[in-house]
MARPA-710372 format. One line per 3 residues: number of its first residue (from 0); their letters; for each residue z, y, x of N, C-alpha, C. Coordinates in nm, 2 decimals, decimal comma, padded with zeros to 4 digits, m for minus. Layout:
! residues N
NUM> a> Z:Y:X:Z:Y:X:Z:Y:X; ...
END
This chain:
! residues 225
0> xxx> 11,64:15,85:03,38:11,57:15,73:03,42:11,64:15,61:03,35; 11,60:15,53:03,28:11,60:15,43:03,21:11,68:15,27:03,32; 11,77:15,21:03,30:11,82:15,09:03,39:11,69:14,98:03,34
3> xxx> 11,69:14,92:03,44:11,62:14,83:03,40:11,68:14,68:03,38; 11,62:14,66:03,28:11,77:14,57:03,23:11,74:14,40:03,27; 11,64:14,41:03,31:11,65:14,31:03,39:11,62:14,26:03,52
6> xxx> 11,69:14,40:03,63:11,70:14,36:03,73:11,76:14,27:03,75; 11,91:14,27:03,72:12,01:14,06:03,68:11,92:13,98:03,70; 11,85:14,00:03,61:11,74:13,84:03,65:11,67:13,82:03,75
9> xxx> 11,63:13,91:03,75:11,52:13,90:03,89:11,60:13,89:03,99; 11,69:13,95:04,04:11,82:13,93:04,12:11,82:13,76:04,14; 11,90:13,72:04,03:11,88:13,57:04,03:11,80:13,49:04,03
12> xxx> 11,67:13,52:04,03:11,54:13,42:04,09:11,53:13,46:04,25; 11,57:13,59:04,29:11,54:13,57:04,41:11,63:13,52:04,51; 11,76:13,56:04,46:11,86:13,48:04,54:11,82:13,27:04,52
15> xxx> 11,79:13,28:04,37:11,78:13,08:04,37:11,67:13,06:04,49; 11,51:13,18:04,51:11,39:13,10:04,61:11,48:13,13:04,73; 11,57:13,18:04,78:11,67:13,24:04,88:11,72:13,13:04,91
18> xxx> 11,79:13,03:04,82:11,86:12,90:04,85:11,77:12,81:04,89; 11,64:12,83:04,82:11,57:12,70:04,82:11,53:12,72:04,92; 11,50:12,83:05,02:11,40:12,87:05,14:11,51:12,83:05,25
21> xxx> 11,63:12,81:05,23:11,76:12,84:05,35:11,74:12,67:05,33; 11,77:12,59:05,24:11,77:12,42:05,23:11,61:12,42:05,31; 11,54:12,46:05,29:11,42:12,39:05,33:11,39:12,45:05,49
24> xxx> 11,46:12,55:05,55:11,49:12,62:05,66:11,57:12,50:05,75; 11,69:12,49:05,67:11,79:12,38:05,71:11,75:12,23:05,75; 11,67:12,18:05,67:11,57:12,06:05,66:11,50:12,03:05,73
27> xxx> 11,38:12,17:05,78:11,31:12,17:05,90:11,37:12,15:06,00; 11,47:12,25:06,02:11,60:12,23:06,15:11,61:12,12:06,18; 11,69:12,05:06,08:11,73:11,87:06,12:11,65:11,76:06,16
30> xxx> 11,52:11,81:06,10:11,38:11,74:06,09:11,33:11,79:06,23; 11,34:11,91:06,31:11,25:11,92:06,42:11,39:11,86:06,56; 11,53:11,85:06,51:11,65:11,80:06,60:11,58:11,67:06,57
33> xxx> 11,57:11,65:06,46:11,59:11,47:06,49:11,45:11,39:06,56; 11,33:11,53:06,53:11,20:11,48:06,60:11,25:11,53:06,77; 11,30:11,56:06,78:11,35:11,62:06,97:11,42:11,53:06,99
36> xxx> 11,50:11,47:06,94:11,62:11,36:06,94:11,48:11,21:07,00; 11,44:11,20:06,92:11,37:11,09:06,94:11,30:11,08:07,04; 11,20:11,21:07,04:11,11:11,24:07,14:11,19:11,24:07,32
39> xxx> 11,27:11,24:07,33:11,39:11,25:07,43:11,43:11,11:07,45; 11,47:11,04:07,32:11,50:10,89:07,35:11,36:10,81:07,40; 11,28:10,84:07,38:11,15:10,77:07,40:11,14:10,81:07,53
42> xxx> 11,12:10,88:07,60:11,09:10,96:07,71:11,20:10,90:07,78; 11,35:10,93:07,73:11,44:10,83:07,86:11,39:10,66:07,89; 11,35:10,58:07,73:11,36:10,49:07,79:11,21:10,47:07,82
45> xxx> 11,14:10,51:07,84:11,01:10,53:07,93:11,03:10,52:08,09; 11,10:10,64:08,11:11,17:10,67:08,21:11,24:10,55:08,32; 11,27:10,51:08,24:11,38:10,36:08,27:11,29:10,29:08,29
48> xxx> 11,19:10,24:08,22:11,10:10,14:08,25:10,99:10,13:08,34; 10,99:10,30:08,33:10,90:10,29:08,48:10,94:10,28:08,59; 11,09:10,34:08,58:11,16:10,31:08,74:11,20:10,16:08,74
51> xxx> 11,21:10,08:08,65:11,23:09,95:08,67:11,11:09,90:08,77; 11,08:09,91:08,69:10,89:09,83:08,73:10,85:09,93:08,86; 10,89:10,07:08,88:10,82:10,07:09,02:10,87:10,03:09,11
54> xxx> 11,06:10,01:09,12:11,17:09,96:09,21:11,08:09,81:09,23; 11,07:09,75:09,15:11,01:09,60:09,19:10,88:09,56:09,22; 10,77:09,66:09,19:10,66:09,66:09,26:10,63:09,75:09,40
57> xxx> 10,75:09,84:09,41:10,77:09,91:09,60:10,82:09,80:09,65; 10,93:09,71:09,58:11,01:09,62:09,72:10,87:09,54:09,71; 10,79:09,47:09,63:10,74:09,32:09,64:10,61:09,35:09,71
60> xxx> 10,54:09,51:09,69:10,40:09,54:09,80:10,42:09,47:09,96; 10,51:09,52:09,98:10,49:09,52:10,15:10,52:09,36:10,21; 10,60:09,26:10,10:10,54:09,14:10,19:10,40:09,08:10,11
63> xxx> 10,35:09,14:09,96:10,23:09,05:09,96:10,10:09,11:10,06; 10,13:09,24:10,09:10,04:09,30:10,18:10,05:09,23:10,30; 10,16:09,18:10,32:10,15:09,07:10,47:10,11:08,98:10,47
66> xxx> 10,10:08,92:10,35:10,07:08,74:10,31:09,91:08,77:10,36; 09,85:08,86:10,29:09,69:08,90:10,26:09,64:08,90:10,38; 09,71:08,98:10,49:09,67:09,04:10,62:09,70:08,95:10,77
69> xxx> 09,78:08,90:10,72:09,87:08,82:10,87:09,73:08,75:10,90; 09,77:08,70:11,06:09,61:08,60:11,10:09,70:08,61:11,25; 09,59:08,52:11,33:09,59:08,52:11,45:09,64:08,63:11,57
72> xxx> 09,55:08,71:11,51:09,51:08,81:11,61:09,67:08,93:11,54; 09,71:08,96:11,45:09,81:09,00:11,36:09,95:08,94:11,28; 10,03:08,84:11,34:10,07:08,75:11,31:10,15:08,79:11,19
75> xxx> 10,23:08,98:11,25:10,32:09,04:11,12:10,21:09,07:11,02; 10,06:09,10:11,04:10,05:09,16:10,93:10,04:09,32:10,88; 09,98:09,33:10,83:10,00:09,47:10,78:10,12:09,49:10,72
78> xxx> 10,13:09,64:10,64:10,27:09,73:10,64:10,20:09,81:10,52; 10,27:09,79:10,36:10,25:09,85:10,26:10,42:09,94:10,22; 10,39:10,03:10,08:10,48:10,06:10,08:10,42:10,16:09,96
81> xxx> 10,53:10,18:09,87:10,50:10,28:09,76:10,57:10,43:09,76; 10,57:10,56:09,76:10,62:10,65:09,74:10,59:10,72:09,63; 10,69:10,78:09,59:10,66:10,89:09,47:10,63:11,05:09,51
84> xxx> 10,54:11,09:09,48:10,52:11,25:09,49:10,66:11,34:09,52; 10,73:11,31:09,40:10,86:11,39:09,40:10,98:11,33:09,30; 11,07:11,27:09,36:11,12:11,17:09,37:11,25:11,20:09,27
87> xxx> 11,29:11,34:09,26:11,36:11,39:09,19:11,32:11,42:09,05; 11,15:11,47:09,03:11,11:11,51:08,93:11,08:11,37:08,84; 11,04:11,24:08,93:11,01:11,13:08,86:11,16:11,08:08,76
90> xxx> 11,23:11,09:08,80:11,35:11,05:08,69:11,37:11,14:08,59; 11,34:11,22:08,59:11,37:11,34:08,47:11,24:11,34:08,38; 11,15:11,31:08,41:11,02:11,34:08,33:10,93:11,26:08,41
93> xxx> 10,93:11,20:08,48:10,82:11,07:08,53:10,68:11,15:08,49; 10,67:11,23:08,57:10,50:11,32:08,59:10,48:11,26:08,71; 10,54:11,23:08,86:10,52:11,20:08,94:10,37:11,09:08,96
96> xxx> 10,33:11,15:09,06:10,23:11,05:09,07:10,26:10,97:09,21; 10,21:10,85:09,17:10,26:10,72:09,29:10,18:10,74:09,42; 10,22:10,74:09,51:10,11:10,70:09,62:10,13:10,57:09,66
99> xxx> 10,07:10,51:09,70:10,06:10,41:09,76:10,05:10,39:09,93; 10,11:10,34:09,98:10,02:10,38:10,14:10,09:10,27:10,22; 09,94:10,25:10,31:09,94:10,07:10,36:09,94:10,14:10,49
102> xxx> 09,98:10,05:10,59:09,97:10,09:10,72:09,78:09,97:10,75; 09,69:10,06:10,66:09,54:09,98:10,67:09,43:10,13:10,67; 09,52:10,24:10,57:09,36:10,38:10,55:09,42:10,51:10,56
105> xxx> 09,35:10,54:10,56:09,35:10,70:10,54:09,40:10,75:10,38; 09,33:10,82:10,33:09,42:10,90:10,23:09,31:10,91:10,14; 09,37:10,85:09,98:09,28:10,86:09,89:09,30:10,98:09,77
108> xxx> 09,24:11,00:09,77:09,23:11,09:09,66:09,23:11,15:09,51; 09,31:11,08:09,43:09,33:11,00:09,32:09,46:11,03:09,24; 09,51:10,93:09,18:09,63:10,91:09,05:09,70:10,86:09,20
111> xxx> 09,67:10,79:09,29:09,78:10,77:09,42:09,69:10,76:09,53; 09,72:10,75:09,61:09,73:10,83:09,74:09,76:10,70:09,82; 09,65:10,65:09,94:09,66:10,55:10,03:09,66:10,55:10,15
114> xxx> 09,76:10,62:10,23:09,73:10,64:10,38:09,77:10,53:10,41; 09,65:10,44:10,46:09,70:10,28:10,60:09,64:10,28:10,67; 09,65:10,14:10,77:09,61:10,16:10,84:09,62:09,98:10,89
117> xxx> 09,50:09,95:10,88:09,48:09,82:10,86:09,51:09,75:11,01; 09,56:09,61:11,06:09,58:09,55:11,15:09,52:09,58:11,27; 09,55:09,62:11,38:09,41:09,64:11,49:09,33:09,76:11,45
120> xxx> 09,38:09,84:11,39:09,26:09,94:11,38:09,35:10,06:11,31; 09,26:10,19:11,34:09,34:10,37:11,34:09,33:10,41:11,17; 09,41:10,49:11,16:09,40:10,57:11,02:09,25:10,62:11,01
123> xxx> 09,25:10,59:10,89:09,08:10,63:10,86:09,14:10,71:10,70; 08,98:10,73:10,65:09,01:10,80:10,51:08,94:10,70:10,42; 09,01:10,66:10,28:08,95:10,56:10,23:08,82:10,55:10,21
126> xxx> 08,75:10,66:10,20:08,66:10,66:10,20:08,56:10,58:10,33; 08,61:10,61:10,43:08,54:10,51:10,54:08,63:10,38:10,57; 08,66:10,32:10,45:08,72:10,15:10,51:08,61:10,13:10,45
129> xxx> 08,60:09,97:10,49:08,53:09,85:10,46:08,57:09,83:10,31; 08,43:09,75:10,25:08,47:09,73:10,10:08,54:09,57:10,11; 08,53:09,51:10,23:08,66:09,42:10,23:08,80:09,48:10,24
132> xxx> 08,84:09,59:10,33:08,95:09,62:10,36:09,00:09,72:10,17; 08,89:09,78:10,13:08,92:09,79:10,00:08,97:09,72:09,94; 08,89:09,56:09,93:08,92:09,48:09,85:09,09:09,43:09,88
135> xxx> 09,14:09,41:09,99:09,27:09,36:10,02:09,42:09,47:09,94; 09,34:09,55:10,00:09,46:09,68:09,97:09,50:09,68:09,79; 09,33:09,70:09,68:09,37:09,66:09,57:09,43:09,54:09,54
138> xxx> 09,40:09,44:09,64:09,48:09,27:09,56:09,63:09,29:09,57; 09,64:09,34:09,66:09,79:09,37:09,70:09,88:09,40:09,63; 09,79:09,54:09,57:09,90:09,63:09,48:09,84:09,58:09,36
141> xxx> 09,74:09,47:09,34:09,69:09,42:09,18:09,84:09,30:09,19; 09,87:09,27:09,29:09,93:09,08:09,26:10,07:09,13:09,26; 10,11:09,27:09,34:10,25:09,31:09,36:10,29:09,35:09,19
144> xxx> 10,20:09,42:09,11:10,25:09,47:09,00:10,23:09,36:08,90; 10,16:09,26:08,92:10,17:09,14:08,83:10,29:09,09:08,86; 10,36:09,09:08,98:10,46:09,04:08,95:10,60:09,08:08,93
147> xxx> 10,59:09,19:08,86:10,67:09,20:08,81:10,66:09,16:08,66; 10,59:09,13:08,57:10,61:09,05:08,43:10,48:08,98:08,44; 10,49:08,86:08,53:10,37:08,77:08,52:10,33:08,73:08,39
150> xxx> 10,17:08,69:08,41:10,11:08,61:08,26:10,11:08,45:08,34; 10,11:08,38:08,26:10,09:08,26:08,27:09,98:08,20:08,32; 09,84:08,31:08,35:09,70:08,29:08,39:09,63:08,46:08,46
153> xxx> 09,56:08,43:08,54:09,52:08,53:08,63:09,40:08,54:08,67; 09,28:08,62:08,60:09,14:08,59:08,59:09,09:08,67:08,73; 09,03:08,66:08,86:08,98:08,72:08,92:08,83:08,68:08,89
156> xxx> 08,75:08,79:08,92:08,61:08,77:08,90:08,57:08,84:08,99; 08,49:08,74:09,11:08,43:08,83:09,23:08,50:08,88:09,32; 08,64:08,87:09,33:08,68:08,99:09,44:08,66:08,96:09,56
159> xxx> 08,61:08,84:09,59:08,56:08,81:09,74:08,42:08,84:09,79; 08,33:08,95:09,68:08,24:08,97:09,69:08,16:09,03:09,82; 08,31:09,11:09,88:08,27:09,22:10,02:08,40:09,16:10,11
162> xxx> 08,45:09,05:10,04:08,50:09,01:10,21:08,47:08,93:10,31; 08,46:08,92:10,45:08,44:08,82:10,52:08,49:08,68:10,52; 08,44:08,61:10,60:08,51:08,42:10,57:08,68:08,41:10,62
165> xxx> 08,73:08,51:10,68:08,83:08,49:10,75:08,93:08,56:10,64; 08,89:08,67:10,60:08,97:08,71:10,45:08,97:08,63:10,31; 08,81:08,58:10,31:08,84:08,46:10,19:08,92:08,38:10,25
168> xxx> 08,96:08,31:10,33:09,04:08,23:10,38:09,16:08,23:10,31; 09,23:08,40:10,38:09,34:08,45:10,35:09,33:08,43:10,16; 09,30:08,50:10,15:09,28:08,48:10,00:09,31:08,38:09,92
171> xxx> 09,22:08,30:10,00:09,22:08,17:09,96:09,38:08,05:09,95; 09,46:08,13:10,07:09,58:08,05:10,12:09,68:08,09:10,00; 09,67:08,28:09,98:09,77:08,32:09,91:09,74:08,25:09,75
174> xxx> 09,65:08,23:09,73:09,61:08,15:09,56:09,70:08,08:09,59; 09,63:07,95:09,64:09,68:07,85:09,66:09,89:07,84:09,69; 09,92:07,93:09,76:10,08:07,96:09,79:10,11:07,98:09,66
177> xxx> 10,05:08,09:09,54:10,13:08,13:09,42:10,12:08,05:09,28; 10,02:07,98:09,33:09,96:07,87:09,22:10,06:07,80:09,21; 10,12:07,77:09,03:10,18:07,66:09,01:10,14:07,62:08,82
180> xxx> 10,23:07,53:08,78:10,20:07,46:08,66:10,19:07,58:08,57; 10,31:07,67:08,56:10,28:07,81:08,51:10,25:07,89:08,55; 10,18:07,90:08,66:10,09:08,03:08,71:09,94:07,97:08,77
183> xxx> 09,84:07,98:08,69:09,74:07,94:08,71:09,61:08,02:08,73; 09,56:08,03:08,81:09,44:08,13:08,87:09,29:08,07:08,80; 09,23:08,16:08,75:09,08:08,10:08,72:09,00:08,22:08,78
186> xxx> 08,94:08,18:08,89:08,81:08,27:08,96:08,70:08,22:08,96; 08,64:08,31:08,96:08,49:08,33:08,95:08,46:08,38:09,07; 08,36:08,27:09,15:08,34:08,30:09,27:08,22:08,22:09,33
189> xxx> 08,12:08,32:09,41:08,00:08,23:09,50:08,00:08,20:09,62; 08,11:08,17:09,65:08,17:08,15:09,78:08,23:07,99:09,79; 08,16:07,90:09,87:08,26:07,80:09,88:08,38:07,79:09,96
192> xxx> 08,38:07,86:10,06:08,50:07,89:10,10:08,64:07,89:10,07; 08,59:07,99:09,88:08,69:08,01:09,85:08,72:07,90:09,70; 08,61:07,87:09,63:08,61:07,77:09,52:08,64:07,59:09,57
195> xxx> 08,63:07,59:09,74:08,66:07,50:09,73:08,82:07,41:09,81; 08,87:07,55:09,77:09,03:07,54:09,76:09,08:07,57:09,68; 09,01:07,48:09,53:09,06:07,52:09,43:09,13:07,36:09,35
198> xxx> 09,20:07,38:09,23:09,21:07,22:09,26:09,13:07,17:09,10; 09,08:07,25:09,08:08,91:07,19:09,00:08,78:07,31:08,96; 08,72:07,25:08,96:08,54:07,37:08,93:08,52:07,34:08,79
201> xxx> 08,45:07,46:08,73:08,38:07,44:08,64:08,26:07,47:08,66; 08,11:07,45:08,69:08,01:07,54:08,70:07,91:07,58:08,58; 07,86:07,68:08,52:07,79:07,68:08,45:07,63:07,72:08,48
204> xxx> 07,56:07,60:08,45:07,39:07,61:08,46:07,35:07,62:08,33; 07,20:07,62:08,32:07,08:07,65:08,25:07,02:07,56:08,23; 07,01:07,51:08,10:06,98:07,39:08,03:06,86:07,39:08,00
207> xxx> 06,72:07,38:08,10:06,61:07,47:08,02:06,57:07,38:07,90; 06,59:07,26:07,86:06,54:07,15:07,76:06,58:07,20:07,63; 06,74:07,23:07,62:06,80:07,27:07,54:06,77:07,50:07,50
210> xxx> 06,72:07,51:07,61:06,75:07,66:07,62:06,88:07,71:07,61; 06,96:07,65:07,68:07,14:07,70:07,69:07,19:07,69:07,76; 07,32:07,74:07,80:07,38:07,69:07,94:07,49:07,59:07,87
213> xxx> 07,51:07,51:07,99:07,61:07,38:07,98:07,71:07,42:08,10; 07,82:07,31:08,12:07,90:07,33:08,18:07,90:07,23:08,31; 07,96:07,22:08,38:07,99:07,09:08,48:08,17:07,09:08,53
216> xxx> 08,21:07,01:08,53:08,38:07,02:08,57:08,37:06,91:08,69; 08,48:06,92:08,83:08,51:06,85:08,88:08,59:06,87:08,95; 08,71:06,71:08,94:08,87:06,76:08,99:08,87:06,74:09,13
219> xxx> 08,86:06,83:09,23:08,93:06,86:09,37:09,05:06,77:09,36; 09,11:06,76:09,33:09,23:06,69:09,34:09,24:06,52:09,38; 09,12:06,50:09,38:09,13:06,35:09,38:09,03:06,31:09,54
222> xxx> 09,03:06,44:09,62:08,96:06,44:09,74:09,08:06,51:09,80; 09,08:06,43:09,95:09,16:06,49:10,06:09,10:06,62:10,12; 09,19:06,74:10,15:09,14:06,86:10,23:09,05:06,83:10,35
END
């Protein structure tokens, strides 16, 4: 049987795709470390941000839930509060889902979870509250999580649509309490109740001459309550 005389060679092409296959083996490696590397940095400081921001929207729920609810007949007010599913898993991997739960409903069924139980009245299921007592519970946890990195302006449109006069009121007081030079509310609202504790209107009508709508402005401010 004959050597074949250029096994040597072939030898050395396959050992060189051998090197090149081990570097580009090696490459991947450091390339799929340094994508885990990152993917992990991202995820901690994720992690961190949402426990920032939920630590400061659990403490600040429970007194705007009071501001909203207090009255006469309830002077404390309702009783909010936020919990985490699982409280251990939320720091490691923040899968946890939030509940929410007011001492106003029952238990909703959702991304969070609202067992309250509104002033004067028993645990229900959200499903059977009032679309006012709806409406409070969202402003609550809408105005609690605003404040933690407020904007400078805060558009409500409608939300007094299903509440009574005695909750626009409330409503009406808490604007008015958080309103300042840098925090300014623009609502949209058909309620005078509530537009006219504002400290100016704009109204928009129907120009039938022109076929357009126009505006109307007028400063509250220059009339006594």
């Amino acid at each position: 049987m004959a050597p074949n005389l250029k096994a040597i060679e072939k030898l050395d092409d396959v050992e060189a795709k051998l090197a090149d296959t081990e570097k580009e083996a090696d490459k991947a490696r450091k390339d799929s470390k340094n994508a885990r590397d990152q993917f992990n940095d991202v995820k901690r400081k994720r992690c961190e941000l949402f426990n920032k921001a939920y630590n400061h929207i659990s403490d600040r729920i429970d007194q705007v839930y009071k501001d909203l609810t207090k009255g006469k007949a309830s002077p404390m007010g309702g009783v909010a509060y936020l919990s985490l599913e699982d409280s251990e898993a939320s720091l490691s991997d923040c899968q946890s889902r939030i509940f929410f739960t007011l001492m106003i409903t029952g238990t909703l069924q959702c991304w969070y979870q609202i067992p309250c139980h509104a002033p004067m009245k028993r645990f229900r299921d959200m499903e059977q509250l009032s679309g006012g007592e709806k409406t409070v519970a969202a402003l609550a946890l809408l105005f609690a999580i605003h404040s933690y990195q407020p904007a400078p302006f805060f558009v409500l449109d409608e939300v007094d649509a299903a509440l009574d006069n005695t909750n626009v009121a409330k409503i009406a007081n808490y604007i008015r309490t958080q309103a300042s030079d840098s925090f300014q509310f623009i609502v949209i609202s058909l309620k005078g109740s509530l537009y006219e504790r504002g400290n100016s209107l704009v109204g928009i009508y129907r120009d039938q001459d022109v076929n357009s709508s126009r505006t109307l402005t007028l400063d509250l401010t220059q009339y006594d309550e």
